[in-house]
Structures are given as structure tokens and as C-alpha cells.
C-alpha beads as a LAMMPS data file, in Angstrom:
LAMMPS data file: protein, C-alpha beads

192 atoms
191 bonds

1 atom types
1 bond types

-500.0 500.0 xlo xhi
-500.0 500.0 ylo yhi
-500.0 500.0 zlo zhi

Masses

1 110.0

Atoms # bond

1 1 1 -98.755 -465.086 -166.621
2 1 1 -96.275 -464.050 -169.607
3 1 1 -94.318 -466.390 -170.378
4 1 1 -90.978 -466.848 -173.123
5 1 1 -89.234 -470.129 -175.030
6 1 1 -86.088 -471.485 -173.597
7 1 1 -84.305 -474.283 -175.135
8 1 1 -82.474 -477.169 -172.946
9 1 1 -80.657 -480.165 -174.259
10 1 1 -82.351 -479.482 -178.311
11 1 1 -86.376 -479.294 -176.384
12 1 1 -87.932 -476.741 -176.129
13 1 1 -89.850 -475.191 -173.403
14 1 1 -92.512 -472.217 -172.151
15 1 1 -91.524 -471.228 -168.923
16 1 1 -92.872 -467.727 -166.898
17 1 1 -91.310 -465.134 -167.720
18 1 1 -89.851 -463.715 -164.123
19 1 1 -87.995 -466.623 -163.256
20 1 1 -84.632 -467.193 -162.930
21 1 1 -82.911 -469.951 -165.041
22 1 1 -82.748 -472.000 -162.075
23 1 1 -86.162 -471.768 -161.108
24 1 1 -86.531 -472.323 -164.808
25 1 1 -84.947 -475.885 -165.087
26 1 1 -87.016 -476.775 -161.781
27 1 1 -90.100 -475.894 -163.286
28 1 1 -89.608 -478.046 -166.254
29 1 1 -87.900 -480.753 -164.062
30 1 1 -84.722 -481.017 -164.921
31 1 1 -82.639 -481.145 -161.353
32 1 1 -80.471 -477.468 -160.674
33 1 1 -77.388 -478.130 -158.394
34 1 1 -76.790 -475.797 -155.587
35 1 1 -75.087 -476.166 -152.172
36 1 1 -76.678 -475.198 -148.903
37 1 1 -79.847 -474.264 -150.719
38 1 1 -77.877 -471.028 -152.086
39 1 1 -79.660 -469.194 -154.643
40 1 1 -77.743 -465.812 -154.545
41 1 1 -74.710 -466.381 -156.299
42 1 1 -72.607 -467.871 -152.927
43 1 1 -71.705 -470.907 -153.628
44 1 1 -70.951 -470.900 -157.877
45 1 1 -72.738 -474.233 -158.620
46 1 1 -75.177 -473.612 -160.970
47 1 1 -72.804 -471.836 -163.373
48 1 1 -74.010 -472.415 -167.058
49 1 1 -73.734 -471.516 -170.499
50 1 1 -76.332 -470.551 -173.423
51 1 1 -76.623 -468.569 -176.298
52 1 1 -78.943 -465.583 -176.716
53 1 1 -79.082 -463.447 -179.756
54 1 1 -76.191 -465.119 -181.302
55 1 1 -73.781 -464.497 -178.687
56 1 1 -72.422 -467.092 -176.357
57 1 1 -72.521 -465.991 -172.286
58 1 1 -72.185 -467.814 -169.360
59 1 1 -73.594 -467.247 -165.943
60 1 1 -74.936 -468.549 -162.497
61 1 1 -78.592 -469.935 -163.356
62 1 1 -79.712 -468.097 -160.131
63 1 1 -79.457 -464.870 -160.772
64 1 1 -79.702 -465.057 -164.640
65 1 1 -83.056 -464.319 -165.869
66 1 1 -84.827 -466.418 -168.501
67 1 1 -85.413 -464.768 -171.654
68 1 1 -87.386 -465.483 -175.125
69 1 1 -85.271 -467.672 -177.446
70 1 1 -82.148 -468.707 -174.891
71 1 1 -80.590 -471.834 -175.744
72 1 1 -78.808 -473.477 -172.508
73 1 1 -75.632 -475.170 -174.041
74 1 1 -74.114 -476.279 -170.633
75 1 1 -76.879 -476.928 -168.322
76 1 1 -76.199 -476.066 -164.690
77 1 1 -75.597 -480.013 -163.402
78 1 1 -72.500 -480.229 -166.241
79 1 1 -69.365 -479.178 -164.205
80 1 1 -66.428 -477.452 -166.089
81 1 1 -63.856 -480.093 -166.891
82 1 1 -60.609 -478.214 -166.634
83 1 1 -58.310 -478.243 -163.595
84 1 1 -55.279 -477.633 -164.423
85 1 1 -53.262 -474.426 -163.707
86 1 1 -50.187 -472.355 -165.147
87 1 1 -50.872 -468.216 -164.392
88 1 1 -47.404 -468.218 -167.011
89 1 1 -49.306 -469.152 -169.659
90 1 1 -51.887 -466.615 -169.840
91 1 1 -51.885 -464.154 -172.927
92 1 1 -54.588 -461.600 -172.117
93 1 1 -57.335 -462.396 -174.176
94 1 1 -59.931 -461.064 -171.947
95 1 1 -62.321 -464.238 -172.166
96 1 1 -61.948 -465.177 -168.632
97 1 1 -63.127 -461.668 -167.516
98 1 1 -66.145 -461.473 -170.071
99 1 1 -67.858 -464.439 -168.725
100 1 1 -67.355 -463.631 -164.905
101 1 1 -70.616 -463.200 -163.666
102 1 1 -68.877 -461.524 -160.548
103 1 1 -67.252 -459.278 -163.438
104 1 1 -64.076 -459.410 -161.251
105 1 1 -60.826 -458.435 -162.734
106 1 1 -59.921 -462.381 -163.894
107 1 1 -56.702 -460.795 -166.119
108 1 1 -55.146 -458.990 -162.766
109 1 1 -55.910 -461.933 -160.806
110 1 1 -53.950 -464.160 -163.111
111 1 1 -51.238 -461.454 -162.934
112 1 1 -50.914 -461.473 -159.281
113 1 1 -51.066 -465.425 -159.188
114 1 1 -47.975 -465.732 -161.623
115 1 1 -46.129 -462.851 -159.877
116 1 1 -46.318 -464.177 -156.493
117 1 1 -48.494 -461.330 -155.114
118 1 1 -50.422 -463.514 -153.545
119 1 1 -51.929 -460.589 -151.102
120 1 1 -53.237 -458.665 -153.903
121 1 1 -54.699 -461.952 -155.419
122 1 1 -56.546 -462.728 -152.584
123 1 1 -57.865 -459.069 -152.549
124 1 1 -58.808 -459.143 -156.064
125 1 1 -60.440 -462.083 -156.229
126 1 1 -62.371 -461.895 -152.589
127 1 1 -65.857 -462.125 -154.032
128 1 1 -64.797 -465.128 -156.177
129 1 1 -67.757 -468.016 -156.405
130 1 1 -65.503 -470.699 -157.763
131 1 1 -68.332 -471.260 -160.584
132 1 1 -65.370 -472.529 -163.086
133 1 1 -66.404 -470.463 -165.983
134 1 1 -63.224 -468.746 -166.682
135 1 1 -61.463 -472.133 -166.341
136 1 1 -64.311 -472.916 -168.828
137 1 1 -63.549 -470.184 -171.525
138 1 1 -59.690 -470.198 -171.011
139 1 1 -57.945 -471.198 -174.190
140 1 1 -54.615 -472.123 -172.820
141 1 1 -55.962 -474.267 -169.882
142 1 1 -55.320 -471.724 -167.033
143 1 1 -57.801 -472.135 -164.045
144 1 1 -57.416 -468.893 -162.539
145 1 1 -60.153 -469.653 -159.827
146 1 1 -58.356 -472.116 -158.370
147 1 1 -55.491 -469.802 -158.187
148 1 1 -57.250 -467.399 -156.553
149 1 1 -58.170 -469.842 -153.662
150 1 1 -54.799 -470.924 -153.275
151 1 1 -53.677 -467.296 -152.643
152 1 1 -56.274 -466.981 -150.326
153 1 1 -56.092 -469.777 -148.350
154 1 1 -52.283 -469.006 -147.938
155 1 1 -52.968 -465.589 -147.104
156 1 1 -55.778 -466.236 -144.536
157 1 1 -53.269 -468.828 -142.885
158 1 1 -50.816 -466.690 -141.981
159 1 1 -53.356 -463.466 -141.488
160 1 1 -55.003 -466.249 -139.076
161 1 1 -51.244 -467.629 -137.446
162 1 1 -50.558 -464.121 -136.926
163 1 1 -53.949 -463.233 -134.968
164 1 1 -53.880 -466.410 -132.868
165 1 1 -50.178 -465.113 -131.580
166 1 1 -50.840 -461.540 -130.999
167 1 1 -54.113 -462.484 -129.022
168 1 1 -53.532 -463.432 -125.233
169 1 1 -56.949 -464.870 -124.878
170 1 1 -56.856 -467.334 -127.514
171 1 1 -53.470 -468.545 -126.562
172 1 1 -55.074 -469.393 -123.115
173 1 1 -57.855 -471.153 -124.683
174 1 1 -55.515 -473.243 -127.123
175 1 1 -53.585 -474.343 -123.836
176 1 1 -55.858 -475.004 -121.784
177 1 1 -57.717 -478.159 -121.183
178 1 1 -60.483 -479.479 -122.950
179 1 1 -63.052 -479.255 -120.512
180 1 1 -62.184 -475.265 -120.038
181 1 1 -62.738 -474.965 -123.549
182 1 1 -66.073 -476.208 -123.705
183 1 1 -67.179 -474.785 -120.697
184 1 1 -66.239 -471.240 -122.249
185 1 1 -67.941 -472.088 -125.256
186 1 1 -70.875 -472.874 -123.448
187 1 1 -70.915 -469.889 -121.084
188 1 1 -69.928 -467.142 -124.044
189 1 1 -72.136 -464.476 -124.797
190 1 1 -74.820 -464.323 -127.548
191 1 1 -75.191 -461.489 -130.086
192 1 1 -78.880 -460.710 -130.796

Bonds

1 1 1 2
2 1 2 3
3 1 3 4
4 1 4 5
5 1 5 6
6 1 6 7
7 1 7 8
8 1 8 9
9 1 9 10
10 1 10 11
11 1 11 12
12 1 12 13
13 1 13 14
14 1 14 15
15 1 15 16
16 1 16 17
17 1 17 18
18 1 18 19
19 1 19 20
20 1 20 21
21 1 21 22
22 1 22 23
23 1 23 24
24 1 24 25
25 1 25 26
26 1 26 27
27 1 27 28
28 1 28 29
29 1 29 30
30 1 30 31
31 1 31 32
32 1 32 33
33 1 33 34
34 1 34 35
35 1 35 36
36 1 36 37
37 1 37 38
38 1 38 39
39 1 39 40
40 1 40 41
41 1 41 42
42 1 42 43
43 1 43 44
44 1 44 45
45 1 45 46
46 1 46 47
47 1 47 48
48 1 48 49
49 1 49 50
50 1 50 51
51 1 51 52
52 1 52 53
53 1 53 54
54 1 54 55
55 1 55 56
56 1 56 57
57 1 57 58
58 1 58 59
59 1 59 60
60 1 60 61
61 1 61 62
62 1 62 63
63 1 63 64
64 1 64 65
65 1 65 66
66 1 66 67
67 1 67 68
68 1 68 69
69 1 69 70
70 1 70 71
71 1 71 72
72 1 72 73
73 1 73 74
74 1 74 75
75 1 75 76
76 1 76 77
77 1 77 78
78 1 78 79
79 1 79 80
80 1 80 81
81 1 81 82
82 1 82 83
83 1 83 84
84 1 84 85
85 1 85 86
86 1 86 87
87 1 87 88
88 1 88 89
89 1 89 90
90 1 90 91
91 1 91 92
92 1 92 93
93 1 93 94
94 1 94 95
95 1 95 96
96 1 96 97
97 1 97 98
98 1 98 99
99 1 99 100
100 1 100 101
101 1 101 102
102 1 102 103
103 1 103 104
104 1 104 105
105 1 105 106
106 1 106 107
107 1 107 108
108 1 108 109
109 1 109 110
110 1 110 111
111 1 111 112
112 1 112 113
113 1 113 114
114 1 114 115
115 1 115 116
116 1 116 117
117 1 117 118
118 1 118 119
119 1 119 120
120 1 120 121
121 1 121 122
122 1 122 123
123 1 123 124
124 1 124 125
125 1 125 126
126 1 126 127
127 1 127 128
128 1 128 129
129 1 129 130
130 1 130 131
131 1 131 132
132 1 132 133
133 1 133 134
134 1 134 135
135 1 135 136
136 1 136 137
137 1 137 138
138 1 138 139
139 1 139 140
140 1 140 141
141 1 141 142
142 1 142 143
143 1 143 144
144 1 144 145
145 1 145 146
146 1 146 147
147 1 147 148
148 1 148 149
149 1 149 150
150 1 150 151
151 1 151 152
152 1 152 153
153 1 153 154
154 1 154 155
155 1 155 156
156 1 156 157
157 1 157 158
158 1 158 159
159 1 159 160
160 1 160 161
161 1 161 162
162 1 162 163
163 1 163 164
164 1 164 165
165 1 165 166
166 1 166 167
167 1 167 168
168 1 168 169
169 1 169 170
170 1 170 171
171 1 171 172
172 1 172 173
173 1 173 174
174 1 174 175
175 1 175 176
176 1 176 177
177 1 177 178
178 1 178 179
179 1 179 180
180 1 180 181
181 1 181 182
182 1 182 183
183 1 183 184
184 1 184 185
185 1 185 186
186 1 186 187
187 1 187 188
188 1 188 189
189 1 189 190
190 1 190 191
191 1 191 192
């Protein structure tokens, strides 16, 4: 089996070839976070950052492949430290977008944020991961992933207000008594 040199916390290590950088740091056995055993890009925690040919990336370790002579600067279990957020501040460098390993439209998402289209936010940022990396790269502090999941958290509130009011049959359900509830839980019907 083939196999190329990655380089983790200054060692350095032979590792097969096909693997992702996840399954990477498990082989060497160093500990990968991920929640609810996603390894598909879902959940965003196993963002990283390493250096390949002289140019500094980021990406999620499970769908980034290993390749000869990678250096992992920020291994997967090191979260992104910055938090804070102010959309106003944003000057359009670009680096939020160019380390998106959803290569979603970070710039327009930060636009919508500080303009209060908060509809268009939540469309444009749908497929988010929260993986932090453009909070990571983002030179005046801006965390535009967490202003993307305030948009859409307000958005799918009153989306969700709206559908519970204009729907007869959950209305009955919310007002009814406990016992009705779960006995229609119980008795629904299965898909599949």
C-alpha cells in the first residue's frame, strides 16, 4: 500500500495514501473530533489547517485527502478561538470565502447579515457546517458563521410560527391534552 509523509505537531509521519486526514490522525493516534460519528462534512468539527506546497488552506479533515509533504498547523481537536461578531466591519478581502470548504459565498453572506436581509442570509448560507474557519481567517474579527445561524434560526422561527398557524391539525394537537398527543404519536403512520 502507497503511502505519503504528513507532518503533525513538528513529527512526522507515513500514513496510506487514500485516506482522509481524519482517518489519517486516527491511524497515527492522535484523537479526530466529530459529532454523531459524522464523517461527511455535517457537522464542521474536524475543521483544520495545514500547509501544502507553500500555501496555507484550511479544510474539514474528513473529506480532505492526505497528501505527500502536508504540514497540519491546526490539528482538527484545536477549535477556532474567535467569537465575536460585527458584519459592519467587513472590508471584502475574500479570505473568508477562500478557505470555505463549502465554497459558499462567505462575502454575500456577511452582506446580507449587516443589511438586515436576514432571508437571503439564511438562503445563502443553508449548507453552512459551522466549522469556524472563516471566523478563523477573518482579519477584522467578524464571525460570519455565527451570523449566518442567527439569520437562520430567526428565519426558521417565524417560517415555523407561521406553519403551526395556518395548519388546523397541529393547532388541535397543541391544544389538546397530553395523553391525545401521545396516543397520536403512537398510532401515526410509518414511511418505509
Amino acid at each position: 500500500m502507497p503511502t505519503v509523509s504528513i507532518t503533525v505537531n513538528g513529527q512526522t509521519y507515513a500514513v496510506p495514501s487514500e485516506q482522509t486526514v481524519m482517518q489519517a490522525m486516527e491511524t497515527i493516534g492522535l484523537h479526530t473530533p466529530h459529532s454523531h460519528s459524522c464523517r461527511s462534512g455535517v457537522c464542521g468539527a474536524c475543521s483544520f489547517r495545514y500547509r501544502l506546497n507553500g500555501k496555507t488552506r484550511g479544510g474539514l479533515a474528513c473529506q480532505t485527502p492526505v497528501a505527500d509533504g502536508m504540514e497540519i498547523l491546526k490539528p482538527p481537536s484545536a477549535k477556532a478561538s474567535v467569537s465575536s461578531t460585527d458584519p459592519i466591519a467587513c472590508h471584502s478581502c475574500g479570505q473568508c470565502e477562500r478557505i470555505c470548504p463549502q465554497q459558499l459565498p462567505v462575502q454575500w453572506i456577511v452582506a446580507a447579515a449587516r443589511d438586515g436581509a436576514l432571508r437571503r442570509c439564511a438562503e445563502l448560507s443553508f449548507l453552512c457546517v459551522m466549522c469556524g474557519l472563516c471566523a478563523e481567517r477573518c482579519p477584522v474579527g467578524i464571525n460570519p458563521a455565527l451570523e449566518a445561524m442567527r439569520a437562520r434560526r430567526t428565519v426558521g422561527k417565524s417560517h415555523h410560527t407561521s406553519l403551526l398557524a395556518d395548519n388546523a391539525e397541529l393547532q388541535t394537537l397543541v391544544s389538546a391534552p397530553l395523553a391525545a398527543v401521545k396516543a397520536a404519536y403512537e398510532n401515526r403512520d410509518f414511511e418505509g
